[in-house]
KOLMARZA-652933 format. One line per field, with one value per residue: residue number from 1; residue in three letters; z, x, y of N, C-alpha, C, CB in turn. Coordinates in steps of 0.05 Angstrom, whole numbers, plus 5000, padded with zeros to 4 digits. Atoms other than C-alpha are relative to their C-alpha. Glycine has a CB too. Layout:
k NUM  ...
r Ala  ...
n_zz Z  ...
n_xx X  ...
n_yy Y  ...
ca_zz Z  ...
ca_xx X  ...
ca_yy Y  ...
c_zz Z  ...
c_xx X  ...
c_yy Y  ...
cb_zz Z  ...
cb_xx X  ...
cb_yy Y  ...
***
This chain:
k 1  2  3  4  5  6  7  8  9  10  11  12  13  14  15  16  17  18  19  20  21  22  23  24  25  26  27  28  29  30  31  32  33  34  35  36  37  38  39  40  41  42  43  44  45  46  47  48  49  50  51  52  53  54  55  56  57  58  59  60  61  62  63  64  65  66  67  68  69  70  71  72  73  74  75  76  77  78  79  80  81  82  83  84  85  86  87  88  89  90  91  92  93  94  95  96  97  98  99  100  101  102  103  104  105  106  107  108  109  110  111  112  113  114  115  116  117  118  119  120  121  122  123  124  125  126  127  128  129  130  131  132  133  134  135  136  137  138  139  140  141  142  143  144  145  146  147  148  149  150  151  152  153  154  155  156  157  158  159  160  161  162  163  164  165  166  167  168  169  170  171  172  173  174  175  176  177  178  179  180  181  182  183  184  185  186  187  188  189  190  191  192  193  194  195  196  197  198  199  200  201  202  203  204  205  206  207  208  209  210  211  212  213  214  215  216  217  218  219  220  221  222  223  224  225  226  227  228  229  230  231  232  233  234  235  236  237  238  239  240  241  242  243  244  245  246  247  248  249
r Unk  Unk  Unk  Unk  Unk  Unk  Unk  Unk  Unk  Unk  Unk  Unk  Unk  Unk  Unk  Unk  Unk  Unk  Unk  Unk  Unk  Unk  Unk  Unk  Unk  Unk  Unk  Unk  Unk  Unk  Unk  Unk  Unk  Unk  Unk  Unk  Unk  Unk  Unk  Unk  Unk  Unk  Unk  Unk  Unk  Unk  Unk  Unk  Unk  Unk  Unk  Unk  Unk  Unk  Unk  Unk  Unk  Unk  Unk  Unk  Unk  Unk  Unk  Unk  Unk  Unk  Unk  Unk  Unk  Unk  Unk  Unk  Unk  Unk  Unk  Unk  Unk  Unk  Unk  Unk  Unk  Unk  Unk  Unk  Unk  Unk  Unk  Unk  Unk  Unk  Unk  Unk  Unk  Unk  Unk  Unk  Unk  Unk  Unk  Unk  Unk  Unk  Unk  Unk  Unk  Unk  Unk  Unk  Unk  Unk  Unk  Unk  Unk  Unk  Unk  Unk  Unk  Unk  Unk  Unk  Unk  Unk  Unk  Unk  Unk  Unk  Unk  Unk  Unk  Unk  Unk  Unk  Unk  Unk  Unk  Unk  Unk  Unk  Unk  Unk  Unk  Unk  Unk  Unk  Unk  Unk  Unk  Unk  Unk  Unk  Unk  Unk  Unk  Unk  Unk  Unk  Unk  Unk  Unk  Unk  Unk  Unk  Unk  Unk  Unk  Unk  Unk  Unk  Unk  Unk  Unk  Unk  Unk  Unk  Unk  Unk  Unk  Unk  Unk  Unk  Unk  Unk  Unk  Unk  Unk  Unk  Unk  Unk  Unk  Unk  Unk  Unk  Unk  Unk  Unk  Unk  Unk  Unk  Unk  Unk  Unk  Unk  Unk  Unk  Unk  Unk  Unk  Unk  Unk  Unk  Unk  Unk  Unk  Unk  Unk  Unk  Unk  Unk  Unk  Unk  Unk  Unk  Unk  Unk  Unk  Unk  Unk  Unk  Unk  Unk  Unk  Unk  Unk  Unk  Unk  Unk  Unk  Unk  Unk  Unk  Unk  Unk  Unk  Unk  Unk  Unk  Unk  Unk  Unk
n_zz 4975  4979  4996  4992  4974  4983  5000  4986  4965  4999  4993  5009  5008  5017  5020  5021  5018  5023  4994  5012  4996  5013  5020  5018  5004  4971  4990  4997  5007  5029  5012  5022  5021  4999  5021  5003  5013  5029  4993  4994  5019  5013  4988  5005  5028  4992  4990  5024  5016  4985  4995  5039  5011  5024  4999  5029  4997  5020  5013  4991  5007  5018  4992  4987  5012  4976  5003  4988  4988  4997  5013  5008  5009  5009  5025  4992  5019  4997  5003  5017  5038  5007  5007  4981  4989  4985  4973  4985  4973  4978  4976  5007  4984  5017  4987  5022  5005  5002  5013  5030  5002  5014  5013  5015  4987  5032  4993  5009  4980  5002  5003  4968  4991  5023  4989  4968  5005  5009  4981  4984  5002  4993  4991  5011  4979  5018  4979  5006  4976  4996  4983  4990  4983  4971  4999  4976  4967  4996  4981  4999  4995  5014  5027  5026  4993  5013  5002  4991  5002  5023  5019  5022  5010  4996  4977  4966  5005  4999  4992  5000  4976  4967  5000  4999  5020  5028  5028  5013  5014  4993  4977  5000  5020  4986  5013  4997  5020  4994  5012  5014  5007  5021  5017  5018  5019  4994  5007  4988  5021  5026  5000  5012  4980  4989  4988  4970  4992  4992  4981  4969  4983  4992  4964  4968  4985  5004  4982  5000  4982  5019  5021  5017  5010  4993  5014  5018  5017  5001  5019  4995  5003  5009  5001  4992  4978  4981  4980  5012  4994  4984  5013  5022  4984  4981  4973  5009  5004  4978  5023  5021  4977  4992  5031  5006  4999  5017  5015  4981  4985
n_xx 5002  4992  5027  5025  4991  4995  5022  5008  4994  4995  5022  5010  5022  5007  5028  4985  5005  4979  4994  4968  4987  5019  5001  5028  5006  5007  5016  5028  5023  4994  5021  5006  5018  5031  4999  4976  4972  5009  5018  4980  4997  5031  4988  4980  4998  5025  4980  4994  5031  5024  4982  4984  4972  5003  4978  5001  4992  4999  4972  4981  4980  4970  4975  5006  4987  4994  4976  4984  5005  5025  5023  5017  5026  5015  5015  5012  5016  5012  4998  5032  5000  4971  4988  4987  5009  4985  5009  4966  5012  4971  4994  5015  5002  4996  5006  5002  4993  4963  4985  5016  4992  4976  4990  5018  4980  4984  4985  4980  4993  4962  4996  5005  5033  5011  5001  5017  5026  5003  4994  5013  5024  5031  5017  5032  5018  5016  5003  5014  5019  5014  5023  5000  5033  4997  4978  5008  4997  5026  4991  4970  4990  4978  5005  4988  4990  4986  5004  4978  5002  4978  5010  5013  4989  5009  4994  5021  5030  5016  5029  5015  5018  4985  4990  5020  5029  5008  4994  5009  5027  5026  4976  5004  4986  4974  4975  4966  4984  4973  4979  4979  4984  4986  4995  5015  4980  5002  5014  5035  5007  5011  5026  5017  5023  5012  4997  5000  5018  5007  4975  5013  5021  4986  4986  5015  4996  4973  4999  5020  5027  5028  5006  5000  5016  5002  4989  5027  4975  4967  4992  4968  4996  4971  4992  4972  4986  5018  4982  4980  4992  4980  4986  4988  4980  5017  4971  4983  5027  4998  4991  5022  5013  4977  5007  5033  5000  4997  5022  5022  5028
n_yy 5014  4975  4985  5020  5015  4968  4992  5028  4996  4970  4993  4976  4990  4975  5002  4978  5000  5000  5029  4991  5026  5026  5010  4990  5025  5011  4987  5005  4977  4971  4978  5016  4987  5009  5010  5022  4977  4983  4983  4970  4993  4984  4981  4981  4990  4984  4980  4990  4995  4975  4975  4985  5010  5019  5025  5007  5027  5012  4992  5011  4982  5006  4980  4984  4978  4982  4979  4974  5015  5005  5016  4980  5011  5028  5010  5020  5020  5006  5033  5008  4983  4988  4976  4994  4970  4976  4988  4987  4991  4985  5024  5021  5020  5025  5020  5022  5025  4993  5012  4979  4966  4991  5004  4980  4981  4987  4986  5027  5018  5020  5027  5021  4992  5013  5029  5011  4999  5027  5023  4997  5026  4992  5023  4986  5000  5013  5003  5010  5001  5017  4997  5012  5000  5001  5009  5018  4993  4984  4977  5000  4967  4981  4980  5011  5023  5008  5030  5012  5025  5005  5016  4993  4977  4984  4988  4982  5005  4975  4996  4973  5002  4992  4967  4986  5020  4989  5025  5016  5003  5018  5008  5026  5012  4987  4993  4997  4988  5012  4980  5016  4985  5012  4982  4996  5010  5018  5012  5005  4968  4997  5015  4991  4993  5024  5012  4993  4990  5023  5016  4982  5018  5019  4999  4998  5022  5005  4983  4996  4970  4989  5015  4994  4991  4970  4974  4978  4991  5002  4992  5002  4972  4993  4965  5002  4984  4994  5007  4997  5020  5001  5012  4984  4974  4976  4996  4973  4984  4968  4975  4999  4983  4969  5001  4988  4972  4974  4990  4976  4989
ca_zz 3176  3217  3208  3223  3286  3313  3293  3328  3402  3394  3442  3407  3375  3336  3281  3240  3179  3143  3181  3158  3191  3152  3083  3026  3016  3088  3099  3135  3129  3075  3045  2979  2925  2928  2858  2859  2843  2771  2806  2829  2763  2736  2793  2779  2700  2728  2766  2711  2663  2709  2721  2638  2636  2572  2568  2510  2506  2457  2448  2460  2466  2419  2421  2469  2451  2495  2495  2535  2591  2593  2566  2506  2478  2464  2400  2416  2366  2360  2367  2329  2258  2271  2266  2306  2353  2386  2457  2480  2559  2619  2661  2638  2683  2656  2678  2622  2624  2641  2588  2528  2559  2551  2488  2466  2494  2414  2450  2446  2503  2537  2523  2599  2611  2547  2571  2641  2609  2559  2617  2656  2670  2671  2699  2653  2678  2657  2706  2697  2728  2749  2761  2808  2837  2901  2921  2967  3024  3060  3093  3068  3092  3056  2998  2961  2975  2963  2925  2951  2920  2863  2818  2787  2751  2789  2839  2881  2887  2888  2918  2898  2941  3006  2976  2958  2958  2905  2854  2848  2808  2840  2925  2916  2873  2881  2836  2835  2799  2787  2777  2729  2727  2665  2615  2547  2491  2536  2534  2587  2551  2490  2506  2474  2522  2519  2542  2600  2621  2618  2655  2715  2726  2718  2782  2820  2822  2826  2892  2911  2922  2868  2833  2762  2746  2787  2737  2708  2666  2650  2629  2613  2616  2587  2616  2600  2634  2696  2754  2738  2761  2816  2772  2704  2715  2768  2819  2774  2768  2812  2745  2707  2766  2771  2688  2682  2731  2694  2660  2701  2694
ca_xx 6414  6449  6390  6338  6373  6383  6314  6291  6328  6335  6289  6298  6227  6250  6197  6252  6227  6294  6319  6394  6422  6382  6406  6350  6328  6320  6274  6203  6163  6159  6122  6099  6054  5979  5984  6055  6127  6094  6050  6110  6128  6063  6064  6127  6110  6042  6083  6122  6064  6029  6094  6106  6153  6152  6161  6177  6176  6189  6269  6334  6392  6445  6489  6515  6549  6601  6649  6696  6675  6607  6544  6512  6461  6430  6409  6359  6324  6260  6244  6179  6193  6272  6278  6320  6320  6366  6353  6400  6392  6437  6430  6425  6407  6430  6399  6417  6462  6548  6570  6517  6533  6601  6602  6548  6609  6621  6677  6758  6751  6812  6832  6832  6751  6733  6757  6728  6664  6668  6684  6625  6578  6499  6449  6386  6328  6268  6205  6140  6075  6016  5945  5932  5859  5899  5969  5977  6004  5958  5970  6038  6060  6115  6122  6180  6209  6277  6287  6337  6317  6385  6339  6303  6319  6280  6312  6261  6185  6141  6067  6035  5977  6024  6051  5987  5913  5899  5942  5903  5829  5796  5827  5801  5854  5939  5989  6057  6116  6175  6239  6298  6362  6406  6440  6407  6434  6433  6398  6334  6340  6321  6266  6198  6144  6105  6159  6179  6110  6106  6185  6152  6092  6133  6173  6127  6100  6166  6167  6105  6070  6015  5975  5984  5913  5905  5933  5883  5934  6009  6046  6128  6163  6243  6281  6353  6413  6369  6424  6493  6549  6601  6646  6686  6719  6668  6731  6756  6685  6715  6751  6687  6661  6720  6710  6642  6652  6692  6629  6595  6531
ca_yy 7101  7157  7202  7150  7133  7214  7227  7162  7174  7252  7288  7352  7383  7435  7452  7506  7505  7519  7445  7471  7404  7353  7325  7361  7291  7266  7329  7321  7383  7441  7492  7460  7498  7476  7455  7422  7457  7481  7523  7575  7581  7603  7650  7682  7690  7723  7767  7781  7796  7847  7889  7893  7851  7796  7719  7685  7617  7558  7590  7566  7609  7595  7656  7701  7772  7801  7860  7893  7846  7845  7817  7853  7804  7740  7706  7652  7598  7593  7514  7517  7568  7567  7640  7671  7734  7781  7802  7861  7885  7921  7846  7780  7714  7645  7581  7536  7480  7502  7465  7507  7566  7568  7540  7597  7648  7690  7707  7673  7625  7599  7531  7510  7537  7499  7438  7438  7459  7399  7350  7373  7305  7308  7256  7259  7235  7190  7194  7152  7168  7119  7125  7080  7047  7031  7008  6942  6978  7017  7088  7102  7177  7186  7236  7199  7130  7112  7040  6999  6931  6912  6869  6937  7003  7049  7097  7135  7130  7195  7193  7261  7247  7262  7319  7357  7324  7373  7340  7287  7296  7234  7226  7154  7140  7153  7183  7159  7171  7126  7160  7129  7158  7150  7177  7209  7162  7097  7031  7053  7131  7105  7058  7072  7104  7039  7004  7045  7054  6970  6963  7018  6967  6908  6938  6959  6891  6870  6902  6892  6964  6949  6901  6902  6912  6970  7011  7066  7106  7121  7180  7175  7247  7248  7312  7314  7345  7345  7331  7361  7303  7302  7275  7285  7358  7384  7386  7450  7484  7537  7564  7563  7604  7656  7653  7681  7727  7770  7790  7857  7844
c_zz 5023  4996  5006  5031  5014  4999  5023  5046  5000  5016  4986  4972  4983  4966  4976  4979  4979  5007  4988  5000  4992  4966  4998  4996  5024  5017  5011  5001  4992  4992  4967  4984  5003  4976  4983  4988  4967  5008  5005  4982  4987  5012  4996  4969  5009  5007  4976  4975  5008  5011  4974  4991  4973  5000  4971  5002  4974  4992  5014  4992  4983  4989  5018  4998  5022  4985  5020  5029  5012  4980  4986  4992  4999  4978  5011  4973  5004  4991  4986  4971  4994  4997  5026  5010  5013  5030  5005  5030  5014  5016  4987  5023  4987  5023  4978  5002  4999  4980  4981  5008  4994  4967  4979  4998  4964  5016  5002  5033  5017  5002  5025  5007  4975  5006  5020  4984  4985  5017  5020  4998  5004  4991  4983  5007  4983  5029  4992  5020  4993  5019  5012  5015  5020  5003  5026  5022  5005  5013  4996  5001  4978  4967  4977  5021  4983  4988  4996  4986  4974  4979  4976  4996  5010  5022  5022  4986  5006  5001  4992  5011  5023  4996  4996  4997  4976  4970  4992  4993  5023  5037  5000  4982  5003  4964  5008  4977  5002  4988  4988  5007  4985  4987  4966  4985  5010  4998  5011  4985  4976  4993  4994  5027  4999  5013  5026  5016  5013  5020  5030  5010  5007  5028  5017  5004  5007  5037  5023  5017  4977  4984  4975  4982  5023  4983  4983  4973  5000  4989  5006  4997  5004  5007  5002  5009  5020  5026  4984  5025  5030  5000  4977  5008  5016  5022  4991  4986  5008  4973  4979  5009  4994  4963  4994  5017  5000  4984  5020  5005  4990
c_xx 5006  4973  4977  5010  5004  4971  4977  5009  5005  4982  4997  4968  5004  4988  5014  4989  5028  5025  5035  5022  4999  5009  4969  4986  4990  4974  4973  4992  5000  4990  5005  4975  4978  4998  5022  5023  4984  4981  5016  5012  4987  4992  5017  4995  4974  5012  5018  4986  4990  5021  5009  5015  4986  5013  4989  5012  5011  5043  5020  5026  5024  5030  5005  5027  5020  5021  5008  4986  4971  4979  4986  4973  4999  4992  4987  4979  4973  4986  4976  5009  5040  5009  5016  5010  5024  4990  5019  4983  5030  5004  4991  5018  5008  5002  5003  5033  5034  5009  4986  5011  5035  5006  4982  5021  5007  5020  5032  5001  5024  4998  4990  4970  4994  5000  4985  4970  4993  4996  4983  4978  4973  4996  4982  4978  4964  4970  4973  4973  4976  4980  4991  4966  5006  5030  4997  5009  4983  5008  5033  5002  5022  4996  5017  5009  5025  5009  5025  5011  5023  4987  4977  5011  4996  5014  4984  4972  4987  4969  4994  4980  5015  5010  4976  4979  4986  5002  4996  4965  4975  5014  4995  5021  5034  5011  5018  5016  5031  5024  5033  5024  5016  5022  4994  5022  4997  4974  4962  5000  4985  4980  4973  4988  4981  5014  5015  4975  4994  5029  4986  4974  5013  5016  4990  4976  5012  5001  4976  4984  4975  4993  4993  4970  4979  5008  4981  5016  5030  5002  5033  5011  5040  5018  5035  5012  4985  5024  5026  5023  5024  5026  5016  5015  4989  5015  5011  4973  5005  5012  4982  4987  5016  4998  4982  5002  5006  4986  4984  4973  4990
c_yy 5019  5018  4990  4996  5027  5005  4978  5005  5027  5015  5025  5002  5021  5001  5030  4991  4995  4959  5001  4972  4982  5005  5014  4973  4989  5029  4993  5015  5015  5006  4988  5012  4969  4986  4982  5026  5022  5022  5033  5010  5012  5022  5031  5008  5018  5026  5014  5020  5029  5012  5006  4992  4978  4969  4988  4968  4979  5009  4989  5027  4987  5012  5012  5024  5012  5018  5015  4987  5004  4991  5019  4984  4979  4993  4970  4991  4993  4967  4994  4999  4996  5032  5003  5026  4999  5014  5015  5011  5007  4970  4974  4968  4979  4978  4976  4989  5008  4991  5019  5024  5010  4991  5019  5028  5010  5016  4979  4986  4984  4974  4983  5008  4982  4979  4991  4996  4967  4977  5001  4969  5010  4984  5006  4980  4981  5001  4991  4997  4984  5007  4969  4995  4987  4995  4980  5002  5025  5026  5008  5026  5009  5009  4984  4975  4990  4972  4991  4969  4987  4991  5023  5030  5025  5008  5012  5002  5027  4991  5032  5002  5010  5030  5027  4987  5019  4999  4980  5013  4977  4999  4974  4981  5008  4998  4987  5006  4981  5008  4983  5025  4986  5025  5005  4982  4966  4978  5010  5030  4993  4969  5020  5007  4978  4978  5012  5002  4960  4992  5023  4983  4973  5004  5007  4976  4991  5002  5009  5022  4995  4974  5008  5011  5019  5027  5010  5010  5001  5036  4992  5032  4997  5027  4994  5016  5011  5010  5002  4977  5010  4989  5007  5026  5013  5007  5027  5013  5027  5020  5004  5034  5027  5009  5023  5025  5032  5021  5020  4993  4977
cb_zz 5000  4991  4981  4978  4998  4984  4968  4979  5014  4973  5028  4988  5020  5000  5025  4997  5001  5009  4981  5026  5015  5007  4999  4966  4990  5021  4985  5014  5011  4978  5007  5009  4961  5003  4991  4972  4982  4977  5027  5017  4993  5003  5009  5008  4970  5024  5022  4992  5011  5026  5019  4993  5031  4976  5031  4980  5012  4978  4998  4986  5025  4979  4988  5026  4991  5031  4981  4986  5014  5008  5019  4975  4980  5010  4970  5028  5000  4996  5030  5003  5002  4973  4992  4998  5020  4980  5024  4974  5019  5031  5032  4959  5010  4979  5013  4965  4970  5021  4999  4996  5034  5017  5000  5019  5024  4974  5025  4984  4993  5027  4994  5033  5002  4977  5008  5033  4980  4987  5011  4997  5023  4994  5028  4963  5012  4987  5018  4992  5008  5004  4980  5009  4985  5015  5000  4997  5010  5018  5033  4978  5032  5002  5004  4980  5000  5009  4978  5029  4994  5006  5020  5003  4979  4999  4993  5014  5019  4973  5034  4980  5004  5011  4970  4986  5026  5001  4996  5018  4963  4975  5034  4991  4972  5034  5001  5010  5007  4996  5030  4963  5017  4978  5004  4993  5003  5016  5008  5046  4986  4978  5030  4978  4994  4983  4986  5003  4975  4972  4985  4993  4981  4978  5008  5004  4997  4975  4986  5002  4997  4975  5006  4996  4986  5023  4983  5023  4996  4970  4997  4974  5028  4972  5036  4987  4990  5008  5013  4996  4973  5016  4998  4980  4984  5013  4998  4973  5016  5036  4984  5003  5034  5016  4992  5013  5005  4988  4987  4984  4992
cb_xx 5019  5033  4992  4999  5030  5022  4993  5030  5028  4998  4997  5030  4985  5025  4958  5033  4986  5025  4975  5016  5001  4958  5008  5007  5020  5041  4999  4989  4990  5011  5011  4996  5019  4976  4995  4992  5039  4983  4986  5023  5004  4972  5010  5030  4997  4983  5021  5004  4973  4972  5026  5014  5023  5012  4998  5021  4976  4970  5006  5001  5010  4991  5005  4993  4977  5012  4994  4989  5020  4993  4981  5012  4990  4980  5025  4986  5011  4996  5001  4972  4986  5006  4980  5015  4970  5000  4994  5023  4978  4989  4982  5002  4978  5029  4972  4989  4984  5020  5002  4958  4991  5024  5006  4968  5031  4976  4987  5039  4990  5025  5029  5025  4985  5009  5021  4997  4996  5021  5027  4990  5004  4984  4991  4996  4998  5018  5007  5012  4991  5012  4975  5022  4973  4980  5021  5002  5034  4978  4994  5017  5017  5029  5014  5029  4978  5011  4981  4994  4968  5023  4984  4968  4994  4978  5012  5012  4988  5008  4995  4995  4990  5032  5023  5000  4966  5003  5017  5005  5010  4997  4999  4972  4986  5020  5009  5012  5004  5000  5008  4992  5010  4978  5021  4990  5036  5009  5014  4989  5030  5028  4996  4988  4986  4988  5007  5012  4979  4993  5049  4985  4971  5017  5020  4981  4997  5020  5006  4995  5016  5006  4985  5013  4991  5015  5024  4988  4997  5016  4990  5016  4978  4998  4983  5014  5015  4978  4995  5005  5010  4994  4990  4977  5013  4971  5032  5032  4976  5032  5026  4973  5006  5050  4984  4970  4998  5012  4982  4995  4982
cb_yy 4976  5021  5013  4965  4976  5029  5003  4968  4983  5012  5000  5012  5008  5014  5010  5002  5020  5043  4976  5028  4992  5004  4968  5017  4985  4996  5014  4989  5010  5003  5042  4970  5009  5024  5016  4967  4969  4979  4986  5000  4990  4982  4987  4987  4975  4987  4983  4979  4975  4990  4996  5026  4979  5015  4975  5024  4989  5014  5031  4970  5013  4996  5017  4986  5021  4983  5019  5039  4998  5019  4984  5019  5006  4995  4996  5008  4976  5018  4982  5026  5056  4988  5024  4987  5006  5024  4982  5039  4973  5037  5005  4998  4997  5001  5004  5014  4987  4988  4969  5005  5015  4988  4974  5006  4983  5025  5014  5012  4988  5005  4995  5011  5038  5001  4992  5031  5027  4994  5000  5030  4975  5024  4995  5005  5042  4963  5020  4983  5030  4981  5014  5006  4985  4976  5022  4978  5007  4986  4990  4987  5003  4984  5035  5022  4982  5009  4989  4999  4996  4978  4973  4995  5002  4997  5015  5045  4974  5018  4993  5010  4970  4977  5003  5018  4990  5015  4992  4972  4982  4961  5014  4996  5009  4978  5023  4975  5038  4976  5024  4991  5014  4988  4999  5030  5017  5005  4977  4997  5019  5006  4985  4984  5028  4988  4982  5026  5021  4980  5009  5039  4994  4995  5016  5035  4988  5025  5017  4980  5052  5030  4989  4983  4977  5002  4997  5038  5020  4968  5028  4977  5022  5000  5024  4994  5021  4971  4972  5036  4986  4993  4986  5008  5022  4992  4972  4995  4988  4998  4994  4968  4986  4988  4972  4978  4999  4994  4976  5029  5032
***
């Protein structure tokens, strides 16, 4: 409401790009890949590729080697055959999940980092997209829509039409995307993909952006530990932090 109401009587114009003052969520204008976020990824492995470098997909790390306070290697699982490889290097990056990585640490952990780590919370994430042969409001700008209404499960609405017209195939027709948040293990986590695909139409009649037999297709897409929590021990994260970077490199 405060940002609706400054942006509303505000005469300022400024067109900064980086918008520093604005909640990431309350943003209006942004440089956005032609093909949607997955596009900068594909990108950067390209990039990758054509300097020599190597990606290797399908693996999960499951160990990690240190000595003498630094990082010697990796053992990672391959999620297909199960085998499992050895990576050694002078620098290694880690984007996987605070809680795996410390508990990948082949090293003696202290009691108090073990715990935090344990006690770390993560949101996982359920998000259900819909081909659509119209929606019954007409001209709607916005990219995501947050849903306010108590009576249904869905948190925020995603048009991909607003965000690029290239992500859609047909422009006579709209993407959306209805976004759950949960947690893996719970009752809406472990609903079948026909019946999340039938509780995401049920609400968006519910709600009325769509008549039910407007719907062309469905897909459902499950990604856990998406959103790490603000909650459980993320108040003592700072010793996870000062933890790790005892490690050089």
């Amino acid at each position: 409401v405060a940002h609706f109401l400054k942006k509303k009587f505000s005469k300022k114009t400024d067109k900064n790009i980086s918008q520093k003052d604005t909640e990431t969520s309350l943003i209006e204008y942004f440089l956005y890949p032609k093909f949607g976020p997955g596009q900068m990824w594909e990108e950067v492995a390209r990039k990758v590729t054509d300097n020599k470098g190597e990606l290797h997909q399908n693996l999960k790390v499951i160990k990690i080697q240190a000595e003498n306070d630094r990082i010697m290697a990796v053992t990672a699982q391959n999620l297909l055959t199960k085998e499992e490889i050895v990576f050694e290097g002078d620098y290694f990056i880690s984007t996987m999940p605070v809680q795996e990585l410390i508990a990948s640490l082949e090293v003696e952990v202290p009691e108090k980092i073990n715990d935090i780590a344990k006690g770390l919370v993560y949101r996982d994430f359920i998000t259900v997209g819909l081909l659509l042969r119209k929606m019954t409001k007409d001209e709607i700008t916005d990219n995501w829509i947050y849903i306010q209404e108590p009576y249904v499960k869905v948190g925020r609405l995603q048009i991909f039409n607003n965000w690029s017209p290239f992500m859609v195939q047909d422009p006579n027709t709209t993407w959306v995307g209805l976004e759950y948040f949960c947690y893996e293990g719970d009752a809406l986590w472990n609903k079948s993909e026909a019946e999340m695909k039938e509780l995401a139409i049920k609400e968006m009649v519910e709600i009325g952006m769509i008549n039910r037999e407007d719907v062309l297709d469905s897909v459902v897409i499950k990604m856990p530990k998406t959103y790490p929590a603000y909650f459980g021990t993320y108040e003592k994260f700072n010793a996870i932090i000062d933890y790790t970077a005892q490690f050089e490199n």
